[in-house]
C-alpha positions in Angstrom: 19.5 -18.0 13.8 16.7 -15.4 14.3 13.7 -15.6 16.5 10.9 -15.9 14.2 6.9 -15.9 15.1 7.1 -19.4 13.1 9.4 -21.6 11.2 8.7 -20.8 7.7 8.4 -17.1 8.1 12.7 -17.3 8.2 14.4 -16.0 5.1 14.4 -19.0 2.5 15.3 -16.6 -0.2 12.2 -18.1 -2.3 9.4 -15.9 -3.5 5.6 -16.5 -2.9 5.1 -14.3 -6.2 5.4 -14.2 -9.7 9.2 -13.6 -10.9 10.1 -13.6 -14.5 13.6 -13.5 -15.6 13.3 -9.4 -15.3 12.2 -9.6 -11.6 14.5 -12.3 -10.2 17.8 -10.2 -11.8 16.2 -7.3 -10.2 15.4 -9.1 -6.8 19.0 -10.3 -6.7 20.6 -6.5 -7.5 18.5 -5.3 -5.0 19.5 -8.3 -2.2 23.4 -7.3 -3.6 22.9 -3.5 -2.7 21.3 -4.4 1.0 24.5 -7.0 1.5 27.1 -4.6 0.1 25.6 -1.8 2.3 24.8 0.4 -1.2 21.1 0.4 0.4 21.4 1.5 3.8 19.8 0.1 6.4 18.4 1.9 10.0 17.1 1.5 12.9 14.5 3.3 13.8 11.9 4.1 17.1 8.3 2.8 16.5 6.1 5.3 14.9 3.5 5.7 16.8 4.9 5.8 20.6 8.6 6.0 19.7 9.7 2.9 21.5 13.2 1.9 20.8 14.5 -1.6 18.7 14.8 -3.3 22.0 11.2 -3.2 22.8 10.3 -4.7 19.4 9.3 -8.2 18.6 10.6 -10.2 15.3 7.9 -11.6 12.9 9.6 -12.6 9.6 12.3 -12.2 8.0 11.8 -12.5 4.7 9.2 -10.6 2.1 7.3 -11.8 -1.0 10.2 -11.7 -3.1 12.5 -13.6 -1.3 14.3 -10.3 0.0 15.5 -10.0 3.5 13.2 -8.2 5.6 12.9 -8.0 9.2 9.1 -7.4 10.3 8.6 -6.2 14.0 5.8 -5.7 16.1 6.3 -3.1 18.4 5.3 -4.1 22.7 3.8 -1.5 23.6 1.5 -0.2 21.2 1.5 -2.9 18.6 2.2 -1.5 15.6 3.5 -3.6 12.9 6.6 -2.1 10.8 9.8 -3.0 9.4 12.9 -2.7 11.0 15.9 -2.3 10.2 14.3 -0.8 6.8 16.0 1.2 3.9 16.6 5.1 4.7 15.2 7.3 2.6 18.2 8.1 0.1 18.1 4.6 -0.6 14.0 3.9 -0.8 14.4 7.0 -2.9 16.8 5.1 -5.4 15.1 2.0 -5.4 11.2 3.8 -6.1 12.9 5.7 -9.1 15.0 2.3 -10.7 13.4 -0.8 -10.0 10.0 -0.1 -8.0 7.5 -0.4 -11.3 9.4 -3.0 -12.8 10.0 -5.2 -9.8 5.9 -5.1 -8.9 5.1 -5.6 -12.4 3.9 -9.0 -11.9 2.2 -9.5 -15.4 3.5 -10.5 -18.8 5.0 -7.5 -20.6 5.9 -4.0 -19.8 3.7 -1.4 -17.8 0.7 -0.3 -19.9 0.3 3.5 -19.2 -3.0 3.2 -21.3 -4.2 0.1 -19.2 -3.1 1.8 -15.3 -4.7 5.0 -16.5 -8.5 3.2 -17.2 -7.8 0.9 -13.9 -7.2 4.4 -12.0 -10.1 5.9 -13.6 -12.3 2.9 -12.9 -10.9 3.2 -9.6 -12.4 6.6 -9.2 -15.3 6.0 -9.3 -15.3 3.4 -6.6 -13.5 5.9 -4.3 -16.1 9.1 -5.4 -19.0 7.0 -4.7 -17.4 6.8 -0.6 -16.1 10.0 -0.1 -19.4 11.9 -1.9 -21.8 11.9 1.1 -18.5 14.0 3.1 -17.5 16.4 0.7 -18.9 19.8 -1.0 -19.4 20.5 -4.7 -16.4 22.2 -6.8 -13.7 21.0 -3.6 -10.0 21.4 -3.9 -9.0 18.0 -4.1 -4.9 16.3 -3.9 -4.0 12.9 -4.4 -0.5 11.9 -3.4 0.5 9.2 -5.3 -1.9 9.7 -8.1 0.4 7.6 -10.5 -1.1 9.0 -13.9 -4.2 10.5 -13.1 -6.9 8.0 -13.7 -8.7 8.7 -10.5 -8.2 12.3 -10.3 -9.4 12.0 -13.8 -13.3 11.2 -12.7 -13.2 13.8 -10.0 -12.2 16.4 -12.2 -15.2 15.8 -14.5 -17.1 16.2 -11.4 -16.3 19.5 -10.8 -13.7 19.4 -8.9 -10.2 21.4 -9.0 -7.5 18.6 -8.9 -3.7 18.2 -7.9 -2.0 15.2 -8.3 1.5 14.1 -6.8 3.5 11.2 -7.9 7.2 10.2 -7.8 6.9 8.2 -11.2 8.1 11.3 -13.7 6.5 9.1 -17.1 3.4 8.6 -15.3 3.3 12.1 -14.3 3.8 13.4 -18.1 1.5 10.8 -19.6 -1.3 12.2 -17.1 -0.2 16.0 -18.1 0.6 15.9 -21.4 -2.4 13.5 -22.7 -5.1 14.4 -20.7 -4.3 17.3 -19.4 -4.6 16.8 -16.3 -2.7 19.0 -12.7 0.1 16.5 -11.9 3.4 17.3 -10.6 6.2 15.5 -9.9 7.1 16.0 -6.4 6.6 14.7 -2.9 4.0 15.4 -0.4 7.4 15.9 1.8 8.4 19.0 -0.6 4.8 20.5 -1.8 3.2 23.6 -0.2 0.0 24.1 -2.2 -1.2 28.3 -2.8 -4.8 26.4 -1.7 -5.7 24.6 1.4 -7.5 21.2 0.3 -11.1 20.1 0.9 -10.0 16.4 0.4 -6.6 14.8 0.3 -6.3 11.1 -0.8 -3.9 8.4 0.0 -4.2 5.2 -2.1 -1.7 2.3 -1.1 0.3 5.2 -0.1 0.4 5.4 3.7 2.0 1.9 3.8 5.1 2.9 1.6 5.8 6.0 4.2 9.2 6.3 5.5 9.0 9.5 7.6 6.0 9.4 8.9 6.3 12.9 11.0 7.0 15.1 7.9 4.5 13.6 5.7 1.7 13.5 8.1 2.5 17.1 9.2 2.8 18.3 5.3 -0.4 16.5 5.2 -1.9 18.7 8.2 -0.4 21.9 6.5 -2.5 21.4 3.1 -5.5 20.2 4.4 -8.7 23.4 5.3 -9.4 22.8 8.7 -13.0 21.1 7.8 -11.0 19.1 5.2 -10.6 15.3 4.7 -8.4 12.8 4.0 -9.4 9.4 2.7 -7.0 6.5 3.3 -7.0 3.1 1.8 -4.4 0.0 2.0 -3.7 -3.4 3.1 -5.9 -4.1 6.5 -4.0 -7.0 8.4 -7.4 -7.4 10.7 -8.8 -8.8 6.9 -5.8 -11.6 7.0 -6.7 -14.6 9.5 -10.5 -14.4 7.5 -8.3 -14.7 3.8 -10.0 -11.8 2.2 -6.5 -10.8 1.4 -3.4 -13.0 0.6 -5.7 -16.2 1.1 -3.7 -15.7 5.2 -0.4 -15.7 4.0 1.6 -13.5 5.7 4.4 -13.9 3.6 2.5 -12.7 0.7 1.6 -9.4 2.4 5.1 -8.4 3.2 6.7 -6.3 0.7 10.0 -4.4 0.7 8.2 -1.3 -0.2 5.8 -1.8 2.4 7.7 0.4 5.5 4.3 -0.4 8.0 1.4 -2.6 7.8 -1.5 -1.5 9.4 -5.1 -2.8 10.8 -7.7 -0.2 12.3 -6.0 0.6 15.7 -2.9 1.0 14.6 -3.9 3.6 11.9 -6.2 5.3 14.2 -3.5 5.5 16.7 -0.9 6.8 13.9 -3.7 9.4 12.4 -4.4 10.5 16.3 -0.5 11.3 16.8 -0.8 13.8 14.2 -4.4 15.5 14.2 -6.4 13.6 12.6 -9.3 11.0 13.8 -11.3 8.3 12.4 -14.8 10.3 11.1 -15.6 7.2 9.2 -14.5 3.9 8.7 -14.7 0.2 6.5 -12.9 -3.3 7.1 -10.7 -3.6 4.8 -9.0 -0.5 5.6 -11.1 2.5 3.8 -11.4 5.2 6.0 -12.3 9.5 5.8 -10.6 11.0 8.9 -11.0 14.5 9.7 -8.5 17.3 11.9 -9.3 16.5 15.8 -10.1 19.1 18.1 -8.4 17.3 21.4 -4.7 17.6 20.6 -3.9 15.1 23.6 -2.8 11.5 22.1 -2.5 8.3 24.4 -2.0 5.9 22.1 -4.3 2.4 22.5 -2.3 -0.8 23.0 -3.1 -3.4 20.4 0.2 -5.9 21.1 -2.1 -8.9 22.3 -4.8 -8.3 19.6 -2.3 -8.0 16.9 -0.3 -10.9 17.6 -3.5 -13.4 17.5 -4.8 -11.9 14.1 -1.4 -13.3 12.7 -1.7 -16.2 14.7 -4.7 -16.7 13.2 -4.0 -16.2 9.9 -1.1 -18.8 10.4 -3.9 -21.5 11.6 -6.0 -20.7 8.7 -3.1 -21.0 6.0 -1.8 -24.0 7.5 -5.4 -25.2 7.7 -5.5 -25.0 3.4 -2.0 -26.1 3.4 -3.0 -28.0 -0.1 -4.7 -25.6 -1.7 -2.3 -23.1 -0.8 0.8 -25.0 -2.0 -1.3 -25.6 -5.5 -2.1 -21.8 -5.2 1.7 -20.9 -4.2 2.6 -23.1 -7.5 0.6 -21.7 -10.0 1.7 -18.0 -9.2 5.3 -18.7 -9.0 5.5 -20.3 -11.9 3.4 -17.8 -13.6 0.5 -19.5 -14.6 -1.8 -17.0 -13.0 -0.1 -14.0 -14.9 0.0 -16.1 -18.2 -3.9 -16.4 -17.5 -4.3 -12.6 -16.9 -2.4 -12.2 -20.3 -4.2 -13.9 -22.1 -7.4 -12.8 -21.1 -6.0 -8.8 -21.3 -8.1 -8.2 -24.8 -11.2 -9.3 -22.9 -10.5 -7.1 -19.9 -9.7 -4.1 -22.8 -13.3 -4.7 -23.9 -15.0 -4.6 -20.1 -12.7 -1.5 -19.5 -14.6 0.1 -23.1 -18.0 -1.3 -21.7 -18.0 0.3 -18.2 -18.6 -3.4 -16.9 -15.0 -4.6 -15.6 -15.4 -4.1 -12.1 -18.6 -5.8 -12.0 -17.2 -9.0 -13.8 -13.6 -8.5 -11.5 -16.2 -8.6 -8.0 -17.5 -12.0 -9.6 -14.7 -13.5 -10.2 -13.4 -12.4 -6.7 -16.4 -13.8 -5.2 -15.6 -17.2 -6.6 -11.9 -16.9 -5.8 -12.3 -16.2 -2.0 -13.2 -20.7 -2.0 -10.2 -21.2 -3.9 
């Protein structure tokens, strides 16, 4: 039996998410590939100071889905990744056939309409941050723009937009009805005729799987006084239940390939040119190209481990509200809820007041 941080984090095969009919069949096709070896599984040296497997330490085993999934932390510098994970042919396969539909955790299909205002809404969230660091009429690429929502808004700012996305409909949708610069392609095979003034990464850097090319492609496209903005999942934000109410098993994902909180990113940027020029909990962050190419990376292994720790008191601390929480959303009362309620949110989308209900309601859920 495998080491684990604690008991329950050990592969149960029971999800701490939504699953419809859909999901489970896709959740047990994707568990068939891993078993029959048609995903292929590696072992890989830690990203950031390229320690080997041995001088990893096991977390969990399991994800949100119920999917095997080995979580390390990494001894010497702390970084939190899986491994073994999926290579890239077969995170390639599995992004292109079963990706949307397996993180779909609503009623009904994928609403290109619906992502497309989200994204936009989005936009101006993310504008309002990065305005005070970047010049009028920029060059601005988003990798992993989906279908163009947030480029969307920056475009009607003035700026010239790229967008880059692995999902070909979303792609098409954002071409072909709003006209917007989206190409189907990975950051991994792009060389733009422009150097960019700002490159973004939304819930993107957590899905990487080579982190050397992409952060180097990344490098190559950005002006030297350029910027990138990063956002996703901050595990400092765990043991405090701002995200995941501090269940760790909710934050692991399959397509989640590192998890990251603000050392750990600052230590992956600083390998590859890049520091921290600002920075929010919660993991929004403008970093800009360093001038002092020397990297030492800081060790975070103590600190890391007691934010899970943490998190695990906390959690076990609400064990009842968490188990009533945990039944609701697999049983999919909480996505029956959001259906339901989806003309209403149609309506706040139309009024320009969604995100200002959404904070509310977030407010109130946080003493859930």
């Amino acid at each position: 039996m495998k080491k684990v941080l604690f008991p329950r984090y050990l592969n149960d095969l029971k999800p701490t998410v939504f699953l419809d009919r859909k999901r489970k069949r896709i959740r047990n096709l994707i568990q068939e590939k891993l078993n029959n070896r048609s995903y292929q599984n590696e072992i890989i040296n830690c990203h950031v100071c390229d320690s080997r497997y041995e001088q990893h330490e096991l977390i969990s085993s399991k994800e949100r889905h119920g999917l095997e999934l080995d979580c390390v932390v990494c001894k010497n510098c702390g970084l939190i990744f899986t491994n073994p994970r999926m290579s890239k042919e077969s995170y390639g396969h599995f992004y292109t056939t079963y990706y949307r539909d397996l993180y779909n955790y609503k009623f009904g299909k994928n609403n290109l309409d619906t992502l497309f205002n989200t994204n936009y809404l989005n936009g101006q969230s993310v504008y309002k941050f990065v305005e005070p660091f970047i010049k009028e009429s920029s060059n601005i690429l988003e990798i992993g723009c989906a279908n163009g929502g947030l480029l969307k808004f920056f475009k009607e700012k003035g700026h010239q937009i790229t967008g880059l996305d692995l999902g070909e409909s979303e792609v098409n949708y954002g071409r072909d009805k709003h006209g917007l610069n989206l190409i189907h392609i990975s950051i991994d095979d792009f060389q733009g005729e422009v150097k960019q003034d700002l490159i973004i990464m939304i819930h993107v850097i957590e899905h990487l799987t080579d982190c050397a090319d992409t952060m180097k492609k990344i490098y190559e496209n950005l002006a030297d006084t350029g910027l990138l903005y990063i956002s996703c999942p901050d595990v400092d934000t765990l043991k405090n239940g701002q995200i995941y109410k501090s269940d760790w098993l909710t934050l692991m994902q399959n397509a989640h390939t590192i998890n990251f909180d603000k050392i750990s990113i600052e230590n992956l940027l600083a390998k590859y040119g890049f520091e921290i020029h600002y920075f929010e909990p919660g993991m929004n962050l403008v970093a800009k190209k360093k001038k002092d190419s020397k990297f030492v990376p800081k060790l975070n292994y103590p600190s890391v481990l007691k934010v899970i720790e943490n998190a695990e008191k906390n959690y076990q601390a609400r064990k009842f509200q968490n188990n009533l929480r945990n039944f609701l959303e697999t049983k999919g009362v909480f996505a029956f809820i959001l259906y339901s309620v989806n003309p209403i949110n149609i309506l706040l989308i139309k009024l320009g007041i969604q995100k200002y209900v959404k904070n509310l309601i977030k407010f109130f859920y946080k003493f859930l």
